[in-house]
C-alpha positions in Angstrom: 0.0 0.0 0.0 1.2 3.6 -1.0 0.7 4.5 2.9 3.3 2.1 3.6 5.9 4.7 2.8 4.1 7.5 4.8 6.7 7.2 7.9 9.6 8.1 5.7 7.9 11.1 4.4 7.2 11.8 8.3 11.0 12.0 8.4 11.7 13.7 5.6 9.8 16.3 6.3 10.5 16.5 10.3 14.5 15.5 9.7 15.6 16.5 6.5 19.4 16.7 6.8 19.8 14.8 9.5 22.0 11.5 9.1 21.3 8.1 10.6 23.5 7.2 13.5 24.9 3.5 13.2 24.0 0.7 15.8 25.7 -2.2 17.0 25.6 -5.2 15.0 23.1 -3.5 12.9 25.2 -1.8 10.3 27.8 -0.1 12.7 30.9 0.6 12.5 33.4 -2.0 13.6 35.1 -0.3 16.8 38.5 1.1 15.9 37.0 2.0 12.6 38.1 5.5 11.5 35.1 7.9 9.9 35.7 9.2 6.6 37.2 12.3 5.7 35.5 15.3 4.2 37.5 14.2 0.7 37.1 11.0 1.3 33.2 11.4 1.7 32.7 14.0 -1.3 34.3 11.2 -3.4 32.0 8.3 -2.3 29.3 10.9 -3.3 30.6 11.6 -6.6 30.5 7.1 -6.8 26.8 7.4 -6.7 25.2 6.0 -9.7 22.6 8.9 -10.7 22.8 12.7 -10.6 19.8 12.5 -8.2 21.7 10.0 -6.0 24.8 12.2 -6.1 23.5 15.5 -5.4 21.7 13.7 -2.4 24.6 12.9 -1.0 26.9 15.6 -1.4 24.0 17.8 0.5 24.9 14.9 3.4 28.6 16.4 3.0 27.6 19.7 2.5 25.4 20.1 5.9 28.0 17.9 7.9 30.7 21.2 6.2 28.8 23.7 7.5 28.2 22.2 11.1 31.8 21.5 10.9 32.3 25.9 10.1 33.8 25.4 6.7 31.3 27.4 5.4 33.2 28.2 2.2 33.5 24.1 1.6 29.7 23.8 2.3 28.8 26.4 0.0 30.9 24.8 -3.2 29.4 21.1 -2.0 25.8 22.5 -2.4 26.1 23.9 -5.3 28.2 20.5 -6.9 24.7 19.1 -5.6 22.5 21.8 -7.2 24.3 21.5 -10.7 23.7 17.8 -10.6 20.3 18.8 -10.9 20.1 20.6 -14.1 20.1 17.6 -16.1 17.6 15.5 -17.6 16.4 13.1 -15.3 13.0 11.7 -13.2 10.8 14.7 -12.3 9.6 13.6 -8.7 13.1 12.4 -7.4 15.1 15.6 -9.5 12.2 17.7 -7.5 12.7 16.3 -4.0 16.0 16.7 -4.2 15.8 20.5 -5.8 13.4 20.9 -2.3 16.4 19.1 -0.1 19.1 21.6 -1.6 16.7 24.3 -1.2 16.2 23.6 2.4 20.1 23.6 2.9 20.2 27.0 0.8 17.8 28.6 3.2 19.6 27.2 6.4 22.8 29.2 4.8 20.5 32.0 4.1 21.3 32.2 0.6 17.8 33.4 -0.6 18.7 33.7 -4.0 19.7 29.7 -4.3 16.8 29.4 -2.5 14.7 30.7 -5.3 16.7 29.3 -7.8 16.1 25.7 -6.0 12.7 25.9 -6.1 12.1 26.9 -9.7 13.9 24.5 -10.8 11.7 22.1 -8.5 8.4 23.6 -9.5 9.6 22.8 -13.0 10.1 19.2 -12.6 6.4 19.3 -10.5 4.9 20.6 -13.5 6.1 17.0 -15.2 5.2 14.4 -12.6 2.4 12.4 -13.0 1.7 10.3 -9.6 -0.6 13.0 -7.7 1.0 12.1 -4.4 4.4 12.7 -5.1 3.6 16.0 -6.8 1.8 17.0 -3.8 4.3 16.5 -1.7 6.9 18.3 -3.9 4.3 21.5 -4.1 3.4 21.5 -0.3 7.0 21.5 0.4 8.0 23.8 -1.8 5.0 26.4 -0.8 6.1 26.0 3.2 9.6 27.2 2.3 8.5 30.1 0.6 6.1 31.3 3.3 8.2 30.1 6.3 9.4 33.4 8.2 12.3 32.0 9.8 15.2 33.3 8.2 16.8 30.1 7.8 13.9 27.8 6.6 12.2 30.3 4.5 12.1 33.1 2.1 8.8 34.4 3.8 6.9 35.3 0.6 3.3 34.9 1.3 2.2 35.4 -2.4 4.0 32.3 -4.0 3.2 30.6 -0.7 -0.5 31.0 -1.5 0.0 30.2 -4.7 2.1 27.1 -4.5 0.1 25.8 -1.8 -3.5 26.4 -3.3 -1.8 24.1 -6.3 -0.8 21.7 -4.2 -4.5 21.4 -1.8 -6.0 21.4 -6.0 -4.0 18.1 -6.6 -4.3 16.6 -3.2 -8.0 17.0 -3.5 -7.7 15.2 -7.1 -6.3 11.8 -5.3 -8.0 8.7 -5.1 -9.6 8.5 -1.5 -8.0 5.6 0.0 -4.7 7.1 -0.4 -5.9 10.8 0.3 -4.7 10.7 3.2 -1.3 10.9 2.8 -1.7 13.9 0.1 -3.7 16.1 2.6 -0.7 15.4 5.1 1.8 17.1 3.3 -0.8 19.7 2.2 -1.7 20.7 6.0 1.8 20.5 7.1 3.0 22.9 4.1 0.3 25.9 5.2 1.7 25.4 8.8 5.4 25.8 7.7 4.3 28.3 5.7 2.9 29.9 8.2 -1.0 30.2 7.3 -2.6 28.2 10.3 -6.0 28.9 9.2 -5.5 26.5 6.1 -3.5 24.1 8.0 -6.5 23.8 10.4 -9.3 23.3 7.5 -7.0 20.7 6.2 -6.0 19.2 9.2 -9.8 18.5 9.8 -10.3 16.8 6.5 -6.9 15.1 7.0 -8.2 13.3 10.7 -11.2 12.3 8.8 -9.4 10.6 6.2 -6.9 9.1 8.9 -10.2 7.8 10.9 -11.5 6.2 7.4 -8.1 4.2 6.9 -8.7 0.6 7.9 -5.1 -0.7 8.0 -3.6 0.3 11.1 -0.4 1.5 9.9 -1.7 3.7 7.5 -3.8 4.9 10.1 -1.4 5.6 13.0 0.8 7.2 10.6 -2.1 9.4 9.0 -3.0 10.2 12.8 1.1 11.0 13.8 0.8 13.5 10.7 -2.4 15.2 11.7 -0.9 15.5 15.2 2.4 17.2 14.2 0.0 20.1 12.0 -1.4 20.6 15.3 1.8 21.2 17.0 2.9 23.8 14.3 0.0 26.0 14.7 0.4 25.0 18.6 -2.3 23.2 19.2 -1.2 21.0 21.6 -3.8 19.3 23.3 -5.5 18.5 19.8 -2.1 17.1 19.1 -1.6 15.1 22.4 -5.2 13.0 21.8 -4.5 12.4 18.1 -0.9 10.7 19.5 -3.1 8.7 21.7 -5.3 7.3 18.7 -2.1 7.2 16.9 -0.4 5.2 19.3 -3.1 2.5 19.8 -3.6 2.1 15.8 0.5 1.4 15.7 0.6 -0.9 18.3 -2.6 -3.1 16.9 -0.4 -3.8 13.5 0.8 -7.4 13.5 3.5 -7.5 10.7 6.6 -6.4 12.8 8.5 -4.2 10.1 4.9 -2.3 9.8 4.3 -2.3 13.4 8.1 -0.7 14.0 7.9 1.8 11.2 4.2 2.8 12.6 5.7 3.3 16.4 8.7 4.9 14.8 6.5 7.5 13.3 4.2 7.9 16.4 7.2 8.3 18.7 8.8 11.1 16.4 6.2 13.2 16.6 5.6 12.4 20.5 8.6 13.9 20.8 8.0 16.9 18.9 4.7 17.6 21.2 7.8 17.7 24.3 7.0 14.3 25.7 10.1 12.8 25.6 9.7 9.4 28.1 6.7 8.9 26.5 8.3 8.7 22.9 10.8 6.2 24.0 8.9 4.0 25.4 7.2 3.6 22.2 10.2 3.6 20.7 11.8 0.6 23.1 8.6 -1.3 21.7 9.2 -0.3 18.0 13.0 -1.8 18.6 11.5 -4.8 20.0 9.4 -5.5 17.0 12.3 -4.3 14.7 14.5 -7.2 15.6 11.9 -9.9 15.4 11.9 -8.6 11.0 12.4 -11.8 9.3 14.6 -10.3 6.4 18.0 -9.4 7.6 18.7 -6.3 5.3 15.5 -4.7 6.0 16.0 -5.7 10.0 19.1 -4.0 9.5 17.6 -0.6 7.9 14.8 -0.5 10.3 16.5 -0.8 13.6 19.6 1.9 12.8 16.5 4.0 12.2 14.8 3.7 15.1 17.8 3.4 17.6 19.3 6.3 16.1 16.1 8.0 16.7 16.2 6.7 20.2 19.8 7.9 20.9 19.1 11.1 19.8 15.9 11.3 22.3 18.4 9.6 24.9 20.6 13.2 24.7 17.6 15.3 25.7 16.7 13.8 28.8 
């Protein structure tokens, strides 16, 4: 099912940026093992097998630059990344990754890559044919250019209300058992972009879709999304009973990758709301059903995800 990707897009849209941590004999390092350098890093990048692929990376190498302070390196990385970008390639994955370098652009506040960026993604929108995936390029696009921050956004209501009025048309447009995961990233672009009277019509006729979901992954994940809308335009307390709902949907799934993804997605947006215990509890259970997946690469991928998750939650207490 199409919903069974939803928790990435959770992260991607919460977490863009940040990289995986790896876990003990899940992945990890071996102990002794020495990181790669910046060169060393930037060349694995280049190794990738498509521009897309590339570009993603290098923004890996560019972010880990800048946290680094060589701003000057960071700045030449990105743009390697963005030029990777203006070649022919597929529209939805070119676009996602022309809304990734556009996020790093505005965390630099470089307003004009920004723009540039987003163009260029808008483009490539323009040609992408699933309804979903151009949603999600559209509603991420039109929270940057209304987000006010100076380093998320370029805080220009008009192509916000543009963009985003394109991307609610499209969302609207999608079939009804996957609407859900369309009006997610619709609700969740007016609250970046900071129109919280949009987000909250949309965040209405996102729950209902969430409550109409039958499989309970789709479901608690539909739930998490509607829940972390409500924390953006700070409504809590909406947000805190939706995580409830959400939690007891995520624990009902049986299949043990679902089940872990679907507690991984409730617990990230737990911890969003400030309820940190709470989130790793349901995390603890998520890594519990992670190591009972059956298949030992995807066992692999899901627990570094949730036990980087869960050492990163472990910091904050």
């Amino acid at each position: 099912m199409r919903l069974s990707h939803f928790a990435a897009f959770l992260s991607l849209l919460a977490v863009a940026g940040v990289l995986l941590l790896p876990t003990a004999g899940c992945g990890a390092k071996k102990k002794g093992a020495k990181a790669l350098t910046i060169k060393q890093q930037l060349e694995k990048a280049e190794s990738e097998g498509t521009p897309d692929r590339q570009a993603a990376a290098l923004l890996k190498v560019a972010r880990a630059q800048w946290n680094a302070g060589d701003r000057s390196g960071a700045k030449e990385t990105a743009q390697t990344a963005f030029n990777k970008l203006k070649v022919d390639g597929d529209p939805s994955l070119f676009a996602l990754r022309l809304v990734d370098a556009a996020e790093f652009f505005a965390s630099i506040t470089d307003k004009k890559q920004v723009r540039e960026a987003l163009k260029l993604a808008l483009g490539w929108a323009e040609k992408i044919e699933d309804p979903i995936r151009k949603t999600k390029v559209l509603a991420a696009a039109g929270g940057i250019f209304g987000n006010r921050d100076k380093d998320k956004g370029l805080a220009d209501s008009k192509l916000a209300k543009a963009t985003m009025e394109q991307a609610a048309k499209v969302a609207n447009g999608v079939e009804e058992r996957f609407r859900a995961e369309a009006l997610a990233a619709v609700a969740l672009g007016y609250a970046k972009a900071g129109m919280p009277t949009e987000a909250g019509e949309k965040v209405v006729q996102l729950e209902e879709s969430a409550r109409a979901l039958e499989e309970p992954r789709a479901k608690a994940e539909a739930l998490a999304a509607a829940a972390d809308v409500h924390i953006q335009i700070d409504h809590k307390d909406e947000a805190l009973k939706l995580l409830e709902e959400a939690a007891v949907a995520a624990k009902s799934v049986e299949r043990s990758e679902s089940r872990a993804y679907a507690l991984l997605a409730v617990a990230e947006i737990t911890a969003a709301v400030g309820n940190t215990k709470k989130a790793l509890a349901l995390l603890k259970e998520a890594d519990k059903s992670a190591d009972k997946v059956a298949d030992p690469e995807q066992q692999k991928i899901v627990v570094a995800k949730v036990r980087s998750t869960m050492a990163e939650l472990e910091k904050k207490k």
